[in-house]
C-alpha positions as CSV (number, residue, x, y, z in Angstrom):
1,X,-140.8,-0.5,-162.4
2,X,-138.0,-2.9,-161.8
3,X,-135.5,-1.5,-159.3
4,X,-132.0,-0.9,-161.9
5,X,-129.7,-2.0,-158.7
6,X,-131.5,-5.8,-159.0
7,X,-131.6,-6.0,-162.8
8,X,-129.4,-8.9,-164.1
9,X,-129.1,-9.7,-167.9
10,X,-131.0,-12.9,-169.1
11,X,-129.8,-16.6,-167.3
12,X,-128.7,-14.7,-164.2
13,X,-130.7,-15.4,-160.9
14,X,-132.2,-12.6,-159.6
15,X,-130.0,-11.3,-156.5
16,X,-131.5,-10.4,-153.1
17,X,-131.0,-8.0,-150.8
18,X,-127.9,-8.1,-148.7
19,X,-130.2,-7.9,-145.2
20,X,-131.9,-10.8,-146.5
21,X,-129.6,-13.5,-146.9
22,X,-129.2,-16.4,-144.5
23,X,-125.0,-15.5,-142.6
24,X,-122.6,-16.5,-144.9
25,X,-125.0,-17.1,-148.4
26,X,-124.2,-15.2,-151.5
27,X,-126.8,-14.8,-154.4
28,X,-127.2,-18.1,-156.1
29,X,-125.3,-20.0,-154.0
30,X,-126.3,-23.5,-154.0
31,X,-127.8,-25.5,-150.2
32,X,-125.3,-26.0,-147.5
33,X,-125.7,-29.4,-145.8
34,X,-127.5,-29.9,-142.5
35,X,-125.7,-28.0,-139.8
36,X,-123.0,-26.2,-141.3
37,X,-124.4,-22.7,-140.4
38,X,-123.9,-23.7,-137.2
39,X,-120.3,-23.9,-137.8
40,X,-119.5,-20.7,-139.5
41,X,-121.3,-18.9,-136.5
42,X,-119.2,-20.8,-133.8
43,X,-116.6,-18.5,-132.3
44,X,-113.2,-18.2,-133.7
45,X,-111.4,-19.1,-130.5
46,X,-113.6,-22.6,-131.0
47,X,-112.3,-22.9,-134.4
48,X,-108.5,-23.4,-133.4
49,X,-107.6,-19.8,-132.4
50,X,-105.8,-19.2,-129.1
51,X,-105.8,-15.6,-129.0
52,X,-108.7,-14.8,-126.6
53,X,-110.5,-11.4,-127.3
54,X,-108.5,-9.7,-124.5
55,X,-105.7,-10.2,-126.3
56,X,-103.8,-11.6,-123.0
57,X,-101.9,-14.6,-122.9
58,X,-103.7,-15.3,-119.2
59,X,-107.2,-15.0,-120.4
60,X,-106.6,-17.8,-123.2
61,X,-109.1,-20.9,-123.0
62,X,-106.5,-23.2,-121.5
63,X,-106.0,-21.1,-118.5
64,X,-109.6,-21.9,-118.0
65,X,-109.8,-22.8,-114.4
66,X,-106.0,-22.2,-113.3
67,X,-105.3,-19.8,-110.3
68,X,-104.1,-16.4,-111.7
69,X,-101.6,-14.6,-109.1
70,X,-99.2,-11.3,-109.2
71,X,-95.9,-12.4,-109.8
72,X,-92.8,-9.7,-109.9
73,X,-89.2,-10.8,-110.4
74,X,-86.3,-8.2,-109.9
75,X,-83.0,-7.6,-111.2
76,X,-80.5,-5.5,-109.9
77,X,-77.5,-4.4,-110.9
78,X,-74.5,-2.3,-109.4
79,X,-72.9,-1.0,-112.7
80,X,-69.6,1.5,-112.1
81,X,-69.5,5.0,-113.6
82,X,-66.2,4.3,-115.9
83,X,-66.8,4.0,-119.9
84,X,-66.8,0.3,-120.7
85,X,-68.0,-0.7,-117.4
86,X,-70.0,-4.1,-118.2
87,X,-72.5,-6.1,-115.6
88,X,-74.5,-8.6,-115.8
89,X,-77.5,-9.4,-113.4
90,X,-80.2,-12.4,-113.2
91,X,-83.1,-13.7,-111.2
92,X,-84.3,-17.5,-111.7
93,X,-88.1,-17.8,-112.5
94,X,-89.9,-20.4,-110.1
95,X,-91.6,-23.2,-110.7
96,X,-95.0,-21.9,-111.7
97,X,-95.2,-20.5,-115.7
98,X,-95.0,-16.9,-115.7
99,X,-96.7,-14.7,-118.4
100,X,-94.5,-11.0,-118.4
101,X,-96.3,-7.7,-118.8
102,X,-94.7,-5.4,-118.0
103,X,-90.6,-4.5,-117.5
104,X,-90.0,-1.4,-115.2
105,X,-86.7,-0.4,-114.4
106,X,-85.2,3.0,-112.4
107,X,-81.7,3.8,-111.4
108,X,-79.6,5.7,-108.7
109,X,-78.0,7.7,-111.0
110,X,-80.7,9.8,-112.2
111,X,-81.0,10.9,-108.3
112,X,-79.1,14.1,-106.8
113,X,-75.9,13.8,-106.5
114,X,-74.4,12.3,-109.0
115,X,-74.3,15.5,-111.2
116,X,-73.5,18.9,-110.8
117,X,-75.6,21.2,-110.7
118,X,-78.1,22.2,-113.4
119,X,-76.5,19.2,-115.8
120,X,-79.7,16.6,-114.9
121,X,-82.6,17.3,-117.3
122,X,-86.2,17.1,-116.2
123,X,-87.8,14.4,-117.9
124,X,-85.2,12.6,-118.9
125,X,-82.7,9.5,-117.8
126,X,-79.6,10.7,-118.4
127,X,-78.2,7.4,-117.1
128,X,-80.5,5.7,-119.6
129,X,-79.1,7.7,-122.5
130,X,-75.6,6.8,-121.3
131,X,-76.1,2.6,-121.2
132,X,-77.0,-0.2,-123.1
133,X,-79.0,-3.2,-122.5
134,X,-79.3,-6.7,-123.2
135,X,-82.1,-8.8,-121.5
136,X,-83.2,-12.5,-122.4
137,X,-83.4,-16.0,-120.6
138,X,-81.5,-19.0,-122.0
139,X,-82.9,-19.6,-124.8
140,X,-83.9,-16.3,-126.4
141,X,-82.1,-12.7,-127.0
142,X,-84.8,-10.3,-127.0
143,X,-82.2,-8.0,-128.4
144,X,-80.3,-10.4,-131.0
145,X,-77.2,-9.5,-131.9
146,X,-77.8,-5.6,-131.2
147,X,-78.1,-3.9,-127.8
148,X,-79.9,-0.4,-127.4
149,X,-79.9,1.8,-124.8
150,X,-82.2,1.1,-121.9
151,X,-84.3,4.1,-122.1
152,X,-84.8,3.5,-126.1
153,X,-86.3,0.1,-124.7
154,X,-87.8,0.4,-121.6
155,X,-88.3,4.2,-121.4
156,X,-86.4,6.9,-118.7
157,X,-85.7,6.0,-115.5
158,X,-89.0,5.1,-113.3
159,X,-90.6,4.4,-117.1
160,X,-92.0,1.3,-118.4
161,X,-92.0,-1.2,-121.3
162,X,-95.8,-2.6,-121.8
163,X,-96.1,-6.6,-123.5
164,X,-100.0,-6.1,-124.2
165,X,-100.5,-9.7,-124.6
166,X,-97.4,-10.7,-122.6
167,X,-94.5,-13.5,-122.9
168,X,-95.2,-16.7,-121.1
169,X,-92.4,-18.7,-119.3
170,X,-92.5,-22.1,-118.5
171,X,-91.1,-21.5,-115.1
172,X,-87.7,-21.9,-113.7
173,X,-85.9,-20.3,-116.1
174,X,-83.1,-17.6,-115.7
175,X,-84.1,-13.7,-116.8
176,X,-80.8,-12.0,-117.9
177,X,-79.9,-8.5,-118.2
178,X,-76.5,-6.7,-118.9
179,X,-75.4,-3.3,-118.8
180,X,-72.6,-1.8,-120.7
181,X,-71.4,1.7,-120.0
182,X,-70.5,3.5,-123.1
183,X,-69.8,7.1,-120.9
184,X,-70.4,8.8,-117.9
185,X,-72.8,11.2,-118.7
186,X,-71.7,14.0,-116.1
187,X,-68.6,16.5,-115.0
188,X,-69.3,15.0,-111.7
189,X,-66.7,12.2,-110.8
190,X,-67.7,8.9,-112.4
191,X,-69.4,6.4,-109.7
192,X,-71.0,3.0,-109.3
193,X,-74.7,3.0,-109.8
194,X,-77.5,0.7,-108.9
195,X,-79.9,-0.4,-112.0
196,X,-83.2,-1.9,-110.6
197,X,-85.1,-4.1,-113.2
198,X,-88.7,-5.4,-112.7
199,X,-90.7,-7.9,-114.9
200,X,-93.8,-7.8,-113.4
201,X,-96.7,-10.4,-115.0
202,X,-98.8,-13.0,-113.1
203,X,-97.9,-16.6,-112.4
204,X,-100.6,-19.6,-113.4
205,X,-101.3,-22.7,-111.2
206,X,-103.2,-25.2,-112.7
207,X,-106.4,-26.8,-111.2
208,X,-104.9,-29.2,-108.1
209,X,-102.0,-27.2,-108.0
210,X,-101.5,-25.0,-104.7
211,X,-101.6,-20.5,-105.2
212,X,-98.8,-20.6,-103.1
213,X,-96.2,-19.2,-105.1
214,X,-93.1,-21.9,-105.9
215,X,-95.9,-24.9,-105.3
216,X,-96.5,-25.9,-108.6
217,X,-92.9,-27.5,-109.5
């Protein structure tokens, strides 16, 4: 008996099973020309995508052959304990391109001392909570026109903001950040506190060019 799940009315060709079909062929599909099975199965990345399976910026094809090296650039920033209190802070990039990964940041004023007692939460920056943040190089915002506080972006103090695939840099360009103070978040006396911010990443040397860091201007 003819299997119902193949039966096609009359003029129809006759399917066949899924498993059975050359990659990419659907019943009744007329003859490919010579060889272009062998482009459908190529990779994707060899069809024109960069992404590499990773997902990194640093494992993509054209990094093929460049030397890969730990790169951290830090910011810091001495911001005073007043509302309104505004500070900027910068580090330039060098000459190598620079793919970020991760921001880190931590701050003085989540350490004892500047509260009283019993007004410091456990597991959370109360300086964080109490300051915005801006960050960016010359030609791009990250934060457009709207700041945010810095532990909505980078997490509490000693927390982290992850770029899974990462942001690359040319290389000598300026990374900005700037703090605004909106209040003092204690009944201690206001005071000047140090920010510390970290973009941490890897910097990429092309073939020729020498791993040590600042070489490949």
């Amino acid at each position: 008996m003819t299997d119902p799940r193949y039966m096609q009315p009359p003029g129809f060709p006759m399917p066949v099973p899924h498993q059975q079909l050359p990659q990419g062929y659907y019943p009744g599909q007329p003859p490919r020309p010579p060889g272009v099975d062998q482009i459908y199965q190529q990779p994707m990345a060899q069809l024109g995508a960069v992404a590499p399976a990773t997902g990194r910026l640093r494992d993509s094809p054209e990094f093929r052959g460049w030397t890969i090296v730990p790169a951290f650039y830090t910011v810091s920033i001495d911001l005073g304990g007043a509302s309104g209190n505004s500070q900027p802070g910068s580090v330039t990039l060098r000459p190598e391109q620079f793919i970020l990964e991760r921001v880190t940041w931590a701050t003085t004023g989540d350490t004892a001392g500047f509260f009283n007692a019993g007004e410091n939460p456990g597991g959370m920056s109360m300086q964080g909570r109490s300051v915005e943040v801006r960050w960016g190089d010359e030609f791009t915002n990250f934060m457009g026109k709207d700041p945010a506080l810095i532990s909505s972006v980078f997490g509490d103090s000693n927390g982290f903001m992850d770029i899974p695939s990462g942001i690359r840099f040319q290389g000598k360009q300026t990374l900005s950040v700037s703090l605004t103070r909106l209040v003092w978040p204690s009944t201690a006396a206001p005071a000047v506190c140090r920010f510390d911010f970290q973009f941490q990443g890897v910097g990429m040397f092309p073939p020729g060019a020498g791993s040590v860091s600042g070489s490949a201007g």
